[in-house]
N, C-alpha and C positions, 0 to 999 in steps of 0.2 A: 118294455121298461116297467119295473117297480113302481108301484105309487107309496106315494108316503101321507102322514099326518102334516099340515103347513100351517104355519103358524098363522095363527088370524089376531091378533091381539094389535089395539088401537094407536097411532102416536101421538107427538104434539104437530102433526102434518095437516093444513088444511084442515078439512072436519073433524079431524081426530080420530079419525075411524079408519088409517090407512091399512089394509092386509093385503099382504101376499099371499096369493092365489095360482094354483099349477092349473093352466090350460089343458083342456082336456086335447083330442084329434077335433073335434064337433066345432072348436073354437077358432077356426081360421080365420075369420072377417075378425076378431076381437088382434090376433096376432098380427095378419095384414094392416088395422090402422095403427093401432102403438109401433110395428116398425116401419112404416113409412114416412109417421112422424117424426121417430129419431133420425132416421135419413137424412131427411130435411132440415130437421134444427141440426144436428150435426156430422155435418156431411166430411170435418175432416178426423171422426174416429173409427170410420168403420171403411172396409176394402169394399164394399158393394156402392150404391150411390141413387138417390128415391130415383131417377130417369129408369136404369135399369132395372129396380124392383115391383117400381108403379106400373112395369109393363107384362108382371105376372095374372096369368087367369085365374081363375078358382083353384083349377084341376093342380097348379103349381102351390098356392098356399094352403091345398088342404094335404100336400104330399109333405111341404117343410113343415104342416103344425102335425106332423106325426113321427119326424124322422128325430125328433129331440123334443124333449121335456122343458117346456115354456112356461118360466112364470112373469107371471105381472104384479105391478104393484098396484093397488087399487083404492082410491079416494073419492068421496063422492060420487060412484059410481063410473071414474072415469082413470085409463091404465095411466100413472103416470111416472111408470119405470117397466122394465122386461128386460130378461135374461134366461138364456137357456143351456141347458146340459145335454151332452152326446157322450156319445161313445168316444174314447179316443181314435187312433190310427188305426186301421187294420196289423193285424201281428202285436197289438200292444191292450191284452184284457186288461192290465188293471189301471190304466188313465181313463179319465174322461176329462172333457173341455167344454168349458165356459165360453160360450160365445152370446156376443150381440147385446150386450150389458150398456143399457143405457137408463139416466132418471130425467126427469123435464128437469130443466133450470128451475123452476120455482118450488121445487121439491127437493133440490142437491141440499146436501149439508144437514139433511135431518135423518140420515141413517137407511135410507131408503137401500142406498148401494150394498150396504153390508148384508141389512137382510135378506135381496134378493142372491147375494155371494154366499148365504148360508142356507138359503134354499137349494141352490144348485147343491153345494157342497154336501147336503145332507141326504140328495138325492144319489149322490158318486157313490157317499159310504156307503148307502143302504143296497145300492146296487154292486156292490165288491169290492170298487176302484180303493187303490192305495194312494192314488195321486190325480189333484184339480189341478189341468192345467189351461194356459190361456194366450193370447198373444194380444198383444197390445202395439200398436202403429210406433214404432217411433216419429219424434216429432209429435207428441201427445202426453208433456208433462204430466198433464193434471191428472190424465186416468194410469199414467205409471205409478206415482205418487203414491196417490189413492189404492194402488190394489198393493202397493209395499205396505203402508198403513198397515192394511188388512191383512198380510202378513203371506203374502204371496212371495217366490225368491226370486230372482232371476236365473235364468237356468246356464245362461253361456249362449245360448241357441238363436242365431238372427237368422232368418233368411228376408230373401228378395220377396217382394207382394207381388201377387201375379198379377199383370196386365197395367203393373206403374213401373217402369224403370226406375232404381235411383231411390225407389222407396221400400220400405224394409221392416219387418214382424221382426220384435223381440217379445221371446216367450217365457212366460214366468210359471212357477208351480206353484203348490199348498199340498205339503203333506197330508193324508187323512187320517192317518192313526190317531191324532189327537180327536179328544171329544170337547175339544175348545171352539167356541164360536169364533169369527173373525173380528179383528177392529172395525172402527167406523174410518170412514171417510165423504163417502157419499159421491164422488166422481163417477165417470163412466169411462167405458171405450169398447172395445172391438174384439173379440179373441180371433185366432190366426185363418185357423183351416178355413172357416165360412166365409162366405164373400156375400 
């Protein structure tokens, strides 16, 4: 994967000093607690669940902080959002997907979500992709909302989630041709493919 330049510039977050920062492969324990945290605090936007992930070894979080491009958002020395970028589908070069987008509660609402959606996003273009896309749980107003805001569409596209009956991924996109950053909204949720 590509690296890029990420934006490090301060908000009115906490200290003031919040930036986003791309994890490097070396940063698995930083990646391991930010998502076992979001796990936990919210356990109903993402298809994975902290029981299941809290029972990964090393050997496993230092394979997932390699196989997508992880950023955090960083205050005080401590992550308090993360979201990452892959590859899309096999057979499909020019998507990639957003998954695992989550900010703490006491951080929502102050732009956090955007600019971890505009890190990904500006990781997709630099890496070729034509199209961000992502799946969001249904039954998860707030992070649908939120990634409309930001100007994500809805594709048409539901499937079943694996290993819940009854419950169901709708998937939304973001054109990348634009050189426009995305809205704010600051919510979280889940993208499809990753559990």
């Amino acid at each position: 994967m590509r690296s890029l330049e990420i934006e490090r510039r301060g908000d009115s977050a906490g200290s003031g000093r919040t930036e986003i920062r791309a994890l490097g492969p070396g940063a698995w324990e930083v990646l391991r607690e930010v998502r076992l945290r979001a796990l936990a605090e919210s356990p109903h936007a993402f298809t994975s669940t902290y029981e299941r992930e809290s029972t990964f070894d090393e050997a496993m979080w230092r394979q997932r902080a390699t196989t997508c491009l992880w950023f955090v958002a960083v205050d005080g020395g401590r992550s308090v959002g993360v979201a990452g970028g892959m590859h899309g589908p096999p057979g499909d070069p020019a998507t990639r997907e957003l998954i695992g987008m989550w900010v703490t509660p006491t951080h929502r609402g102050r732009g956090l979500a955007r600019r971890l959606l505009n890190a990904v996003r500006e990781w997709a273009a630099a890496d070729g992709a034509d199209v961000l896309s992502l799946g969001v749980r249904q039954g998860n107003p707030g992070a649908r909302s939120a990634y409309l805001a930001m100007g994500l569409h809805p594709t048409g596209r539901i499937e079943p989630e694996r290993d819940r009956p009854g419950r169901s991924i709708e998937f939304l996109s973001l054109p990348l041709r634009s050189d426009r950053s995305v809205g704010d909204s600051g919510h979280h949720g889940e993208a499809g493919r990753r559990r």
